[in-house]
Backbone as numpy.savetxt, mean C-alpha at the origin, in Angstrom:
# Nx Ny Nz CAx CAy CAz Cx Cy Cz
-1.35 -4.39 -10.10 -0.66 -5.66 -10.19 -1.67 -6.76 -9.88
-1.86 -7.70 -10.80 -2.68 -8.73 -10.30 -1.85 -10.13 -10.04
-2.35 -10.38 -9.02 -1.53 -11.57 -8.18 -2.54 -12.67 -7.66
-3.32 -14.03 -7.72 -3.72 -14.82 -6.94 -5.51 -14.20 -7.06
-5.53 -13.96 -8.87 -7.04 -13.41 -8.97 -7.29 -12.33 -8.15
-6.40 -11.89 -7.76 -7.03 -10.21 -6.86 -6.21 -8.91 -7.78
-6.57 -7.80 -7.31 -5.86 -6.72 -7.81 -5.07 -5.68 -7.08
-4.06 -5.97 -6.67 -3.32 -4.89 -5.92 -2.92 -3.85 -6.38
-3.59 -2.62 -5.86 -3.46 -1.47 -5.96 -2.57 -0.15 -4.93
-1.65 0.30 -5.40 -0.80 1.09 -4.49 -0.97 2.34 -5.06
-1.00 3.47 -4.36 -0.57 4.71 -4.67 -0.97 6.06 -3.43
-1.41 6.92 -3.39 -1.07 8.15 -2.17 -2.13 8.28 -1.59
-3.39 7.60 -2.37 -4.26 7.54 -1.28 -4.32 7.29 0.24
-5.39 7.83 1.27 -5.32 7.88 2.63 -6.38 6.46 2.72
-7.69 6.61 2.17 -8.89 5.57 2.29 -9.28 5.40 0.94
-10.04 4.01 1.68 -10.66 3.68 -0.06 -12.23 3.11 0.32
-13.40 3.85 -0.08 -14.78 4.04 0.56 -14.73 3.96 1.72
-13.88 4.73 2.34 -14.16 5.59 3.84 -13.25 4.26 4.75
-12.64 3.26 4.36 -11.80 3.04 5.62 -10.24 3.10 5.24
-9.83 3.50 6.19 -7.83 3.65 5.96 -7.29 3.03 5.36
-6.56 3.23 4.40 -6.14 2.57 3.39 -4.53 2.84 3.32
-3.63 3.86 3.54 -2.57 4.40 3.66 -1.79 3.46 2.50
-2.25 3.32 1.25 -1.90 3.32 -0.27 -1.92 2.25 -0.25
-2.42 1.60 0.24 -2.44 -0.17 -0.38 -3.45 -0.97 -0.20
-4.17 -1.37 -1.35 -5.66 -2.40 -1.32 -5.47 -3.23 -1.90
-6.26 -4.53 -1.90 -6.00 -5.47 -2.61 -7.74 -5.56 -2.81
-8.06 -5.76 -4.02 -9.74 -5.83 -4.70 -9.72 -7.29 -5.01
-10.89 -8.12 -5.08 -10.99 -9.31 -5.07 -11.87 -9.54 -6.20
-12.60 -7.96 -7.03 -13.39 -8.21 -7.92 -14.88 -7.74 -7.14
-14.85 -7.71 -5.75 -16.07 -8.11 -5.01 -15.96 -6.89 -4.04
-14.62 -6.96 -3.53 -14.55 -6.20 -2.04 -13.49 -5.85 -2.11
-12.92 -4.67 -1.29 -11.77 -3.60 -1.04 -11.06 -4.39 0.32
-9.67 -4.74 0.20 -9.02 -5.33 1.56 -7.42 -4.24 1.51
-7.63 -3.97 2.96 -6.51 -3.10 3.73 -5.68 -3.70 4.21
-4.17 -2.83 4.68 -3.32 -3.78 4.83 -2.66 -2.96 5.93
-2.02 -2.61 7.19 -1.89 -2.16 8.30 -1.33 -0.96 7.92
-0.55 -0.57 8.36 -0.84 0.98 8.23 1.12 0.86 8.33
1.82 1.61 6.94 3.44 1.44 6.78 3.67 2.41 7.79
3.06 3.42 7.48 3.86 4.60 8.42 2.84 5.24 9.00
2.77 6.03 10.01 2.38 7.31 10.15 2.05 8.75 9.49
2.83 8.87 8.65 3.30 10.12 7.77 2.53 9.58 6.69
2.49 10.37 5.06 2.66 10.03 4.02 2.99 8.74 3.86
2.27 8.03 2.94 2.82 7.13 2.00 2.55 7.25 0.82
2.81 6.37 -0.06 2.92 6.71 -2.03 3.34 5.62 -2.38
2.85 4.48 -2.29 3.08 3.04 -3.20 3.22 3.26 -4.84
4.88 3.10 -5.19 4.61 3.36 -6.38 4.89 1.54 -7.21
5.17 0.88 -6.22 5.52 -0.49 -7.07 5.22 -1.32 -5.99
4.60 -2.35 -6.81 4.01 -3.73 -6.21 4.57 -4.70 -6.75
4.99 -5.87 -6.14 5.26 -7.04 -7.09 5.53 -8.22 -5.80
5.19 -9.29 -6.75 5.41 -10.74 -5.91 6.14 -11.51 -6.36
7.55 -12.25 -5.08 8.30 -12.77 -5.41 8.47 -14.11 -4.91
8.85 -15.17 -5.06 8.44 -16.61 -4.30 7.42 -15.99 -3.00
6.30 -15.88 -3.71 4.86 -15.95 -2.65 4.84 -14.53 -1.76
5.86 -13.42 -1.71 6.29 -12.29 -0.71 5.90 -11.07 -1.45
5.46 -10.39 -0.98 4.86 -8.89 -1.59 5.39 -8.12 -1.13
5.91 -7.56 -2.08 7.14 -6.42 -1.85 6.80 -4.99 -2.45
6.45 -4.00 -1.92 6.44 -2.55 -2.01 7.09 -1.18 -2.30
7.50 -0.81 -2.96 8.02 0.53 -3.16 7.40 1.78 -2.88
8.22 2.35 -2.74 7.48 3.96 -2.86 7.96 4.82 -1.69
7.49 5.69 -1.34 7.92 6.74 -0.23 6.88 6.77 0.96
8.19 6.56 1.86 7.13 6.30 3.54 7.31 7.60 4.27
6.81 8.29 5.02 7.26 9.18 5.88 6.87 8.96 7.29
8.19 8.21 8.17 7.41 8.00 9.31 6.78 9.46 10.42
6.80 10.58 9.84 5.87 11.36 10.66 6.97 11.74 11.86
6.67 12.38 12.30 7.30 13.05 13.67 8.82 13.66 13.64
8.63 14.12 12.46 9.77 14.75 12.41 11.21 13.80 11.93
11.28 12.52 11.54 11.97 11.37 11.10 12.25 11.33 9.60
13.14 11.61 9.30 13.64 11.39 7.98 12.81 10.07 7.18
12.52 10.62 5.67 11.54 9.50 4.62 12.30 7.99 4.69
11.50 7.82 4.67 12.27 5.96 4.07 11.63 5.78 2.87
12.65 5.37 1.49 12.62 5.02 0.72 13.09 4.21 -0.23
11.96 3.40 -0.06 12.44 1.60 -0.90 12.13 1.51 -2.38
């Protein structure tokens, strides 16, 4: 998804050239930017999109510890 000249990228990846990434980067053309960490568990960004200025995510979270998936 490109948004504000960058490229947001979601999907099951853990890292992206070796720092934590837990499925979501945004590329600037230049450089790789991370974004805090959804869950613990699994994640799987399968949809990105921006709505009056708000970035909104899909996909499957697993908060880990034994906690039922959350899925948006």
């Amino acid at each position: 998804m490109e948004h504000d000249s960058s490229l947001y990228i979601g999907g099951g990846f853990i890292t992206v050239n070796g720092t934590p990434a837990n499925g979501l980067v945004r590329y600037d053309g230049s450089n790789f930017y991370t974004y805090p960490v959804i869950s613990s568990g699994s994640t799987a960004i399968v949809a990105v999109c921006f709505y009056n200025g708000e970035m909104y995510v899909g996909g499957n979270f697993d908060p880990g510890g034994g906690l039922n998936d959350i899925e948006i």
